[in-house]
C-alpha positions as CSV (number, residue, x, y, z in Angstrom):
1,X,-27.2,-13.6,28.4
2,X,-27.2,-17.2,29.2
3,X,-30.9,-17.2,29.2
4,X,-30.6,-15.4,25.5
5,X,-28.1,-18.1,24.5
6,X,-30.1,-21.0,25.1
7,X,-33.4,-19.5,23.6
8,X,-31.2,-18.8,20.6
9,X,-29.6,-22.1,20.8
10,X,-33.2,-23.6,20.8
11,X,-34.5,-21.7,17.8
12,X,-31.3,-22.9,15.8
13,X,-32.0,-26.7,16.5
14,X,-35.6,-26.1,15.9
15,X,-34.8,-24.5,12.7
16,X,-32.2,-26.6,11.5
17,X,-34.8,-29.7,12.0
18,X,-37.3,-27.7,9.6
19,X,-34.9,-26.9,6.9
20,X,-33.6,-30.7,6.4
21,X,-37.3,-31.7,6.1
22,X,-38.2,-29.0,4.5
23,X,-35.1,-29.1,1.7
24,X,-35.5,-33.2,1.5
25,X,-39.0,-32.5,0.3
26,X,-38.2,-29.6,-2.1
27,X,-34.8,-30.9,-3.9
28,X,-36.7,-34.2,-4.1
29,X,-39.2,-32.1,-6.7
30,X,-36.3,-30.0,-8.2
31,X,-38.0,-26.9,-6.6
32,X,-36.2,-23.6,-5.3
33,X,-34.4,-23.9,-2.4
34,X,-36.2,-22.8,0.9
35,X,-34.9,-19.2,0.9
36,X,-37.7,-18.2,-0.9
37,X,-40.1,-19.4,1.4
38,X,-41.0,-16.2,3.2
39,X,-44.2,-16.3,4.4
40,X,-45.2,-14.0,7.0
41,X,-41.4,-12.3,7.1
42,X,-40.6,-8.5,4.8
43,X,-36.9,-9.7,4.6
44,X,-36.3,-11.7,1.7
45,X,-33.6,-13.8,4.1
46,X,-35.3,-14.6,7.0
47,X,-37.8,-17.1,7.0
48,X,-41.1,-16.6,8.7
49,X,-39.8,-16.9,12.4
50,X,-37.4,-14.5,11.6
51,X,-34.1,-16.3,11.3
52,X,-31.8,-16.0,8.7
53,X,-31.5,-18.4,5.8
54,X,-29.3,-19.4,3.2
55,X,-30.4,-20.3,-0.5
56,X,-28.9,-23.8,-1.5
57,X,-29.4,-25.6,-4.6
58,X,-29.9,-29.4,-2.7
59,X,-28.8,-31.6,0.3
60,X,-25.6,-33.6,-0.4
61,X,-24.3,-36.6,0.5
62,X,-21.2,-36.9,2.9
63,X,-19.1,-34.6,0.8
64,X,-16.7,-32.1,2.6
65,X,-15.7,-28.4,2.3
66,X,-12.4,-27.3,3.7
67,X,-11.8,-24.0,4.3
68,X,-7.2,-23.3,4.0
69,X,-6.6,-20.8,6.5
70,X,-3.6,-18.8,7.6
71,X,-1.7,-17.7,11.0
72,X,1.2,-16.0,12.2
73,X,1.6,-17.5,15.0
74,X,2.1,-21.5,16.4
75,X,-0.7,-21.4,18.3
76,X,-3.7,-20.4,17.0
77,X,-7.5,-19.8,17.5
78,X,-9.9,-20.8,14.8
79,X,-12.6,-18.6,13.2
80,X,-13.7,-21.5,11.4
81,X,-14.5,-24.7,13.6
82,X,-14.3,-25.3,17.0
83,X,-11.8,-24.8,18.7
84,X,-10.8,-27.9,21.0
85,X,-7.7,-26.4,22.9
86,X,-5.5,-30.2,22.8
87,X,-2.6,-28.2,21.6
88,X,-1.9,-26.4,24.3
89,X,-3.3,-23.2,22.5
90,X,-4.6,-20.1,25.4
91,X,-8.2,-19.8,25.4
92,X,-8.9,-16.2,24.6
93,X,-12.4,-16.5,22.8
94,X,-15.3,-16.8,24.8
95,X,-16.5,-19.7,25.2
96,X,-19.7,-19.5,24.2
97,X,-18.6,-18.2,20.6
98,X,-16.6,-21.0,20.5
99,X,-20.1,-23.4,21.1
100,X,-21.6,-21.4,18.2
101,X,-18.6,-22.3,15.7
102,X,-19.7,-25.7,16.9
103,X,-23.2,-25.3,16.3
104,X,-22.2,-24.0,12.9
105,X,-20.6,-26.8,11.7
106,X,-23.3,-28.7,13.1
107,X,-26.1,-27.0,10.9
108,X,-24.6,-26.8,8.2
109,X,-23.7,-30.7,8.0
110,X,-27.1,-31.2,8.8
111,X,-28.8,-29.1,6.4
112,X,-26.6,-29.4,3.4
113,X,-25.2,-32.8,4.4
114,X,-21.7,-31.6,4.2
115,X,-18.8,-31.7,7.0
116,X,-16.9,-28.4,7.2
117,X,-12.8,-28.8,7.6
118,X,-10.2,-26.6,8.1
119,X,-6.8,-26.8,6.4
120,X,-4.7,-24.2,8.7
121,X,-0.9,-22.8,6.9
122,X,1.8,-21.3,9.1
123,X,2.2,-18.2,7.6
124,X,5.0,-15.9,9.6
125,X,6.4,-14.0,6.0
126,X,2.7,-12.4,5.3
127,X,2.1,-10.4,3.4
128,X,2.9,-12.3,0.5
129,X,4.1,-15.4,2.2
130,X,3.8,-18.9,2.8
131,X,-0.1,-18.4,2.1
132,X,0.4,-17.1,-1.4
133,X,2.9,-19.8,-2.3
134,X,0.1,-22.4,-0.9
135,X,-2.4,-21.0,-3.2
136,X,0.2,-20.6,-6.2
137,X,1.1,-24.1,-5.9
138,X,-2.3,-25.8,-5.5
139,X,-3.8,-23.9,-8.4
140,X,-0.9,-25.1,-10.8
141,X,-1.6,-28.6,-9.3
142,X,-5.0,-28.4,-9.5
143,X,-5.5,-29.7,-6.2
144,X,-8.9,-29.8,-4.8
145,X,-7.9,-30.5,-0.9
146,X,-9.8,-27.1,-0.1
147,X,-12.4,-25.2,-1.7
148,X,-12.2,-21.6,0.5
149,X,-9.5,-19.6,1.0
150,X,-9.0,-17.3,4.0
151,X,-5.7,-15.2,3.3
152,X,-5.1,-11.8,5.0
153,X,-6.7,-8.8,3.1
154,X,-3.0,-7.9,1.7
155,X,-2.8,-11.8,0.0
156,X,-6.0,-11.7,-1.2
157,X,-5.0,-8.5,-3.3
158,X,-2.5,-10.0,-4.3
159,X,-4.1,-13.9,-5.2
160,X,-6.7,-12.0,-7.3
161,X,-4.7,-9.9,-9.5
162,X,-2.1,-12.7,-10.4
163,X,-5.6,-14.2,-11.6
164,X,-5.5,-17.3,-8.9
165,X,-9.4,-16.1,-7.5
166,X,-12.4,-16.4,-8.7
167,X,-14.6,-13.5,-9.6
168,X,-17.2,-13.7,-7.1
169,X,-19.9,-11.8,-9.0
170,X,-19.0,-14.5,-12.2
171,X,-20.0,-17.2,-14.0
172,X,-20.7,-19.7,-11.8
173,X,-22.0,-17.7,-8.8
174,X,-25.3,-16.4,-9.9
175,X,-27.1,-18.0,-6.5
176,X,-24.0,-16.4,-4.2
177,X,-26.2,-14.2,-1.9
178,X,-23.3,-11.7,-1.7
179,X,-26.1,-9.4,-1.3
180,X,-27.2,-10.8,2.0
181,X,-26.8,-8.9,5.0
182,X,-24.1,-11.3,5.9
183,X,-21.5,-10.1,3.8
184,X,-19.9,-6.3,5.0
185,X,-21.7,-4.9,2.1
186,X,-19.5,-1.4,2.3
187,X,-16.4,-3.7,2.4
188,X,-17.6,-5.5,-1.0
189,X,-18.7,-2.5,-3.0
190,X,-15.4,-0.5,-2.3
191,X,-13.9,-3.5,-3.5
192,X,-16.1,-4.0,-6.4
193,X,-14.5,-2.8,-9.9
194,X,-15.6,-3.6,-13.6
195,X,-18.4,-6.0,-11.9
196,X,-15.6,-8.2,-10.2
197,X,-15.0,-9.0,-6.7
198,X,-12.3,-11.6,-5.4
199,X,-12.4,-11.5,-2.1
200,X,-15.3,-10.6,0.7
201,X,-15.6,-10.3,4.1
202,X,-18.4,-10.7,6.6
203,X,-19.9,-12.6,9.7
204,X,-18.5,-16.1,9.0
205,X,-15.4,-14.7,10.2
206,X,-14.1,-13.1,13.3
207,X,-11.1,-12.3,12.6
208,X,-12.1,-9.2,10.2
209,X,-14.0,-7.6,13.0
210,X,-11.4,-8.1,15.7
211,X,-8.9,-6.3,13.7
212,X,-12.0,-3.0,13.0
213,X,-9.7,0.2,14.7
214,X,-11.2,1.0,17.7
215,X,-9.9,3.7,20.2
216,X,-10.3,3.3,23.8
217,X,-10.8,5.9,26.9
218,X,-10.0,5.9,30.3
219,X,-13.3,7.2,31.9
220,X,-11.8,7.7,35.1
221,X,-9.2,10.0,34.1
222,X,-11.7,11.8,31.6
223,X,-13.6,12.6,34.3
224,X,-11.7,13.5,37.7
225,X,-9.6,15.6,34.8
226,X,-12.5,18.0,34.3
227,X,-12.7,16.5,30.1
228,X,-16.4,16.3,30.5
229,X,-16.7,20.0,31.5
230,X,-13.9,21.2,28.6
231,X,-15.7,19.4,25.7
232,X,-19.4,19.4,26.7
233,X,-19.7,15.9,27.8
234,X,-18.5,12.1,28.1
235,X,-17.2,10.8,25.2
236,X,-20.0,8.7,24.7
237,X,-22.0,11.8,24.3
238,X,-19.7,13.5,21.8
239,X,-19.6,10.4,19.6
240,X,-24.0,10.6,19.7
241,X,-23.7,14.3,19.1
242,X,-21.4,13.6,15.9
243,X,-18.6,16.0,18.0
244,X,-16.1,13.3,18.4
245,X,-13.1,14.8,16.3
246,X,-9.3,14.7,15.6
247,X,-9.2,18.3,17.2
248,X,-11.3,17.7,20.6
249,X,-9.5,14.0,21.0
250,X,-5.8,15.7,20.0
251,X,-6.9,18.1,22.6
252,X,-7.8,16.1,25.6
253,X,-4.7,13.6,25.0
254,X,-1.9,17.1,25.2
255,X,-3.6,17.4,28.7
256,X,-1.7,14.5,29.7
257,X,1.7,14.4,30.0
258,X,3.9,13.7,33.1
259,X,8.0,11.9,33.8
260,X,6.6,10.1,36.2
261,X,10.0,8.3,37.0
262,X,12.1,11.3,36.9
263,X,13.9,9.7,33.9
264,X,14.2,13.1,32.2
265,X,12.2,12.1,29.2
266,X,8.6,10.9,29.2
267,X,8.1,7.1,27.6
268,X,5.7,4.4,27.5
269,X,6.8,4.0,32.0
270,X,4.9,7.2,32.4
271,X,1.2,9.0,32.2
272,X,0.9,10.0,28.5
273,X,-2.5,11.2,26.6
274,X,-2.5,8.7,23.7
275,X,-0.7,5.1,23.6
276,X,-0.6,3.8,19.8
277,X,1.4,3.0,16.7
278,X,2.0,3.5,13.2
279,X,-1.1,1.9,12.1
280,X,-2.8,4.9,13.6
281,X,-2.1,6.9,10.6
282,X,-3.8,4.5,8.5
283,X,-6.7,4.2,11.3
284,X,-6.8,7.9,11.7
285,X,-6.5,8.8,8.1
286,X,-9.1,6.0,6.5
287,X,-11.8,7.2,10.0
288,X,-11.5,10.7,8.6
289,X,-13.3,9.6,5.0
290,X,-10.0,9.9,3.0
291,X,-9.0,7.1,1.2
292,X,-5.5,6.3,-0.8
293,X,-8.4,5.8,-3.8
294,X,-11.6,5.8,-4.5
295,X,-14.0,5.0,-7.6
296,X,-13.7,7.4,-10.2
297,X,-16.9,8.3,-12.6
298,X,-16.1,5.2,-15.1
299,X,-16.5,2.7,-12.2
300,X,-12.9,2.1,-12.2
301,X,-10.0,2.9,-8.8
302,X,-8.4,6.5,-9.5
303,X,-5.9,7.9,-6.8
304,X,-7.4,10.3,-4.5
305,X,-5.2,10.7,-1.2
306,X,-3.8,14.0,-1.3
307,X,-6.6,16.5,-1.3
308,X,-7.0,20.3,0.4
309,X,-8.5,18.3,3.2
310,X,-6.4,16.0,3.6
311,X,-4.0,17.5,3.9
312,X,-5.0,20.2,6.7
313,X,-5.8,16.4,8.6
314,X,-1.8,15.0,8.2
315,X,-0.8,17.9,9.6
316,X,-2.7,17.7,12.5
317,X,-2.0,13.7,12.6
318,X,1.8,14.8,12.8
319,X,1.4,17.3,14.8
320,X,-0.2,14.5,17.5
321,X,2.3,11.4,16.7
322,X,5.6,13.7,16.8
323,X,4.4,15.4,20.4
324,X,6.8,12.8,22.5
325,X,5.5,14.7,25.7
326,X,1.3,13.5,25.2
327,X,2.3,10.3,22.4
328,X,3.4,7.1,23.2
329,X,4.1,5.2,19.7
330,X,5.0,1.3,20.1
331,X,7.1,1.1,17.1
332,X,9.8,3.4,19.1
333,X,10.6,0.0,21.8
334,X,11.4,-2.5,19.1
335,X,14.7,-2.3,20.9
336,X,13.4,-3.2,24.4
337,X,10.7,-6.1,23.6
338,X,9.7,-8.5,20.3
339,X,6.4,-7.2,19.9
340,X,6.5,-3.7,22.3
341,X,2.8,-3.2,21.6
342,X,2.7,-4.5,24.9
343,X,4.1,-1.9,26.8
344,X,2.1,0.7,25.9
345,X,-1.3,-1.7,26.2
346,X,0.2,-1.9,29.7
347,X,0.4,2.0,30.5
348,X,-3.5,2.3,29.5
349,X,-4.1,-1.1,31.7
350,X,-2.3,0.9,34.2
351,X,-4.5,3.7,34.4
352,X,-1.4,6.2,33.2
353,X,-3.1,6.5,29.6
354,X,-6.1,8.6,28.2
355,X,-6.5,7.2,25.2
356,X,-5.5,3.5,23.3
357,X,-5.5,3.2,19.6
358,X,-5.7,-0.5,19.1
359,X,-8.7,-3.0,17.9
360,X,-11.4,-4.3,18.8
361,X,-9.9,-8.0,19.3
362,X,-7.8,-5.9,22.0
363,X,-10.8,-5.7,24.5
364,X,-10.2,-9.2,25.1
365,X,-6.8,-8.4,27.0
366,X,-7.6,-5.2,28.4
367,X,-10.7,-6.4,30.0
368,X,-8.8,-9.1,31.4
369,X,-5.8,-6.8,33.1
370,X,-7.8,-3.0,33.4
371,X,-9.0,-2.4,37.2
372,X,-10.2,1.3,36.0
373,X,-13.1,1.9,33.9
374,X,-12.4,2.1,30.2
375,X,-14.6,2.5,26.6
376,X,-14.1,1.4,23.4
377,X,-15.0,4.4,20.9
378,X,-15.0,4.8,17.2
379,X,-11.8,6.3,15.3
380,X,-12.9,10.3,15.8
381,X,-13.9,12.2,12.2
382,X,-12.1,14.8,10.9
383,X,-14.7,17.0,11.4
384,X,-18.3,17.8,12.6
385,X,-19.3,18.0,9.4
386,X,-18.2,14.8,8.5
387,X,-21.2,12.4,7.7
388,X,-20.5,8.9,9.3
389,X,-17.6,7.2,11.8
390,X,-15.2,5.1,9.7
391,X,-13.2,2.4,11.1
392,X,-10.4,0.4,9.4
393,X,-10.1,-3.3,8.7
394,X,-6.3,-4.1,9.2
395,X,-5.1,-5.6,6.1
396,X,-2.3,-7.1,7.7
397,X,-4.3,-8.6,10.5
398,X,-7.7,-9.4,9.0
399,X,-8.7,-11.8,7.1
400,X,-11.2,-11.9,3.8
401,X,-12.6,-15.0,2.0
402,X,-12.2,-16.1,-1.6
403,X,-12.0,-19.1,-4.0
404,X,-9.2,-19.9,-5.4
405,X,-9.9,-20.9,-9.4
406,X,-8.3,-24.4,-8.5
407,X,-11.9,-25.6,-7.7
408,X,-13.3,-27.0,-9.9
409,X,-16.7,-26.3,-11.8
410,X,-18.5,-29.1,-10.6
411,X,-17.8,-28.1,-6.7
412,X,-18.4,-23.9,-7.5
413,X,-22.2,-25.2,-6.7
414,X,-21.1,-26.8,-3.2
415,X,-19.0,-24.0,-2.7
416,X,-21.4,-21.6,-2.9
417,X,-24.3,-23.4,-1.2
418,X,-22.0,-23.6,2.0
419,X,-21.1,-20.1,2.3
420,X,-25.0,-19.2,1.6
421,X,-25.8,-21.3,4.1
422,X,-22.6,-20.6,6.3
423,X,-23.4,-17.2,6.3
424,X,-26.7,-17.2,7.2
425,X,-26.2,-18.6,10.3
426,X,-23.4,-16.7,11.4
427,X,-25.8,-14.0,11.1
428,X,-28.1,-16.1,13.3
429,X,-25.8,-17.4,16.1
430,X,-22.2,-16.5,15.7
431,X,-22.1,-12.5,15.0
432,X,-24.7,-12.1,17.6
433,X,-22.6,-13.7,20.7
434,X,-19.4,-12.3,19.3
435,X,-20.5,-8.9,21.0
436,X,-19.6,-11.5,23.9
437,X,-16.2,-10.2,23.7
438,X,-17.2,-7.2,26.3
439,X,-18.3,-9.4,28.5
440,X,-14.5,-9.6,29.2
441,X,-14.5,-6.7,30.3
442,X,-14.4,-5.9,34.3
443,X,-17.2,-3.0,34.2
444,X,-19.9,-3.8,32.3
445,X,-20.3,-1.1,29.7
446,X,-23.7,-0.6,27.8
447,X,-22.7,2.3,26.3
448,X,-19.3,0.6,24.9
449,X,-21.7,-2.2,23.2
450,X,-23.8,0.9,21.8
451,X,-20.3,2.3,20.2
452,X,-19.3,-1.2,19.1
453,X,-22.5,-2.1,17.6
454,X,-23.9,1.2,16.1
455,X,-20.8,3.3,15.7
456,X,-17.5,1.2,15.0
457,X,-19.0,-2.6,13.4
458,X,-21.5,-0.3,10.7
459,X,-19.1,1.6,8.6
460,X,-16.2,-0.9,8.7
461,X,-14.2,-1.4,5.6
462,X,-10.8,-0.9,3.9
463,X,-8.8,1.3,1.2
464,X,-8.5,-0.2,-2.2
465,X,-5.4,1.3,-2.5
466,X,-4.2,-0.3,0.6
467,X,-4.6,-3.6,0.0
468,X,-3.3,-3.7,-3.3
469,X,-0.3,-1.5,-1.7
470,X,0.3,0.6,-5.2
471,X,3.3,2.4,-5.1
472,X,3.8,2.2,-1.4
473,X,1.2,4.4,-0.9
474,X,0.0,2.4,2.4
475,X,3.3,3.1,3.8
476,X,3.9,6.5,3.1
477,X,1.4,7.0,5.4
478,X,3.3,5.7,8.0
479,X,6.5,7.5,7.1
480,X,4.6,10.5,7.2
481,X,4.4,10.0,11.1
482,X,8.8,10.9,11.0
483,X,8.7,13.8,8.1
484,X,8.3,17.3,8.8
485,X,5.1,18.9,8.8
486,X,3.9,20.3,5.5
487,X,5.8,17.9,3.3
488,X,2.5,15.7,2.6
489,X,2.4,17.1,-0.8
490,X,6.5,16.5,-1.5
491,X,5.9,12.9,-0.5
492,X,3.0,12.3,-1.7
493,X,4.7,13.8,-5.8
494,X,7.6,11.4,-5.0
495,X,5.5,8.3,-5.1
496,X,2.6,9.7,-7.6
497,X,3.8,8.3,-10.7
498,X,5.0,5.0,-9.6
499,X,1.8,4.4,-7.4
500,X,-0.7,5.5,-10.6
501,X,1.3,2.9,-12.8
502,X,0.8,-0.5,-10.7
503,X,-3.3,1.1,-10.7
504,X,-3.1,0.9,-14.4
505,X,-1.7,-2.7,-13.9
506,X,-4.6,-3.2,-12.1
507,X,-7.5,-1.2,-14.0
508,X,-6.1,-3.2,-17.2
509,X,-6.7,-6.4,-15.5
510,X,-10.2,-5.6,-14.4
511,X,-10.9,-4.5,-18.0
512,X,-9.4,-7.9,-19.6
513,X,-11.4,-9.7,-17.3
514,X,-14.9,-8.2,-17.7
């Protein structure tokens, strides 16, 4: 890995070197920028040594871009620039992502001859918090101290359809290589309505992949249990075979179950099959293919959660979450601890838990306190016959990218040329040492990286009707996790009409702005 890094940290310096000659030479003529120039490479954005590269329009001259960003919490590790640790701040990122947020910087200042700056807001009322108001307030203002907004996905829903984001896909962006396999390009088209897009996600950021629904396994107890003998296999296997489903993983976590303290009742203190929370409906439900809505044959969002199918799958998810002998939920310990997440984390770091329903971000701290063997595995399908693994972008927790329309038209250009550039060499450096993150872990998994890379990262995305929250939808399905089973449909009418107005709302303002 180290050798890897510093052949990769070569090839970026040696890059970087050609493109500020190469771009001096062609902006000097008023040519196309050096993205075109793809001699020798099949991909239009790689260049002929097969490293990605960003279109820009010219080299500038000590201008700045400042990206506003946003977090819960005091302390706080950037996404965006390097991270320096003077405030006291616990390292959790690798360190060598960390150099690569440096390099980044570093290339893009030297290429484009701009400094990248972060503006960070301490946001603890999100969704629709301190962030918003920021954004609210600079665009009546005008201000220009940033030009790149990095709100959670729930804000940026919000930002765009108070009309305080620019249309991505609009006037003003026709060299923004949203396109580019940089950008999540499942992420932008089931955001994409009426040929607008306000907010993206994709490798400059971190954050959006640390918070992709992941579920872990204790190998150990899979194992010595007889699991592999029961379902055919490891889990691993299941997942290649396209077996991994809601019935065998429901299955294997009711084979665990034991009041391990005598207390008389089993909790998050003893061995239990699955170790979670509420956001595992909304992991679960969006992994099985079902959305809240969906594009409808005019192009436009259309409501499309309750179904035949999904229904038969709630049941089954209620089924799981109300079975207080084999689930553990988090959200039932608000009582004992601030954030009681952490008590259940422990009982899989423990060895006392199957299965973990958390994030990827979260291999961080397991790998860091787990003695046993553990996987990270993709959120399981609803069926075999269900085409692809789907895993969930938190839009609480992640974060997207946007512009807010307080920029003005003469930095759009600058704007764009950053993230083009930005972009490209995330692809380059920064996504490929954030699969670094394992290397956290105590075993050394190659078959976790497989899951992470081919099964969980691919097919991430999010519910357009979760992160602009219409009618409550999003948390119906947690509330379905307390109702009785069967009542999907009741619940579901309750909310119908109120969640199919605010869409109007919405499709209207797609259609005014087209």
């Amino acid at each position: 890995m180290k050798r890897n890094k510093l052949f990769a940290l070569l090839l970026v310096i040696c890059l970087a070197s050609a493109l500020i000659l190469t771009a001096c030479d062609k902006n000097e003529a008023g040519n196309e920028s050096q993205a075109s120039e793809q001699s020798g490479s099949t991909n239009p954005y790689q260049n002929a040594d097969g490293k990605y590269v960003g279109s820009y329009s010219k080299v500038y001259e000590n201008e700045t871009i400042t990206f506003l960003t946003c977090s819960v919490n005091p302390t706080y590790e950037s996404e965006i620039v390097f991270n320096t640790y003077e405030d006291g701040t616990k390292q959790t990122m690798p360190s060598a992502l960390n150099d690569n947020l440096k390099y980044r910087m570093d290339f893009v200042e030297d290429t484009l001859g701009v400094t990248v700056l972060e503006e960070r807001v301490l946001d603890t009322g999100r969704p629709g918090g301190g962030m918003c108001d920021h954004i609210r307030e600079g665009n009546l203002s005008a201000t220009e101290d940033y030009q790149i907004v990095v709100p959670c996905l729930y804000d940026g829903a919000t930002l765009a359809a108070e009309g305080h984001l620019y249309n991505l896909l609009g006037k003003g962006f026709e060299t923004f290589q949203l396109e580019a396999p940089w950008w999540n390009q499942s992420f932008n088209q089931s955001m994409t309505y009426g040929g607008q897009l306000y907010f993206t996600i994709g490798d400059i950021g971190t954050v959006n992949k640390g918070s992709t629904a992941a579920l872990y396994v204790n190998l150990e107890l899979w194992k010595n249990n007889g699991l592999e003998t029961t379902f055919g296999g490891t889990p691993y296997d299941l997942v290649r075979q396209g077996k991994w489903t809601v019935d065998v993983v429901f299955e294997a976590a009711k084979t665990f179950g034991h009041d391990d303290d005598n207390s008389g009742k089993i909790d998050y203190k003893d061995t239990f099959g699955w170790g979670g929370q509420l956001d595992d409906m909304w992991s679960i439900f969006f992994g099985s293919g079902e959305k809240i809505a969906k594009a409808n044959a005019d192009g436009y969002p259309a409501l499309t959660m309750y179904n035949e199918r999904s229904a038969k799958l709630m049941e089954k998810l209620q089924e799981l979450v109300q079975d207080k002998e084999h689930y553990i939920s988090a959200n039932d310990y608000f009582g004992v601890v601030q954030w009681p997440s952490v008590l259940v984390e422990q009982g899989f770091t423990d060895g006392r838990a199957l299965f973990y329903n958390a994030s990827v971000g979260n291999v961080i701290e397991l790998g860091g306190a787990m003695e046993k063997a553990f996987g990270m595995l993709p959120i399981p399908k609803a069926d075999k016959d269900q085409d692809n693994y789907y895993s969930l972008v938190n839009p609480w927790t992640s974060t997207c990218f946007a512009i807010p329309t307080s920029v003005s038209s003469d930095k759009l250009q600058m704007t764009v040329d950053v993230l083009n550039v930005m972009g490209a060499e995330s692809l380059n450096t920064v996504a490929p040492n954030y699969q670094e993150i394992l290397e956290f872990m105590k075993i050394r998994d190659d078959d976790s990286a497989d899951m992470l890379n081919n099964y969980i990262l691919p097919n991430r995305g999010c519910d357009v009707g979760m992160v602009y929250k219409w009618g409550a939808l999003d948390t119906l399905l947690h509330d379905m996790a307390s109702k009785p089973v069967g009542t999907f449909a009741s619940e579901y009418d309750a909310k119908k009409d109120a969640a199919q107005a605010a869409l109007d709302e919405t499709v209207e303002f797609f259609k005014d702005h087209e």
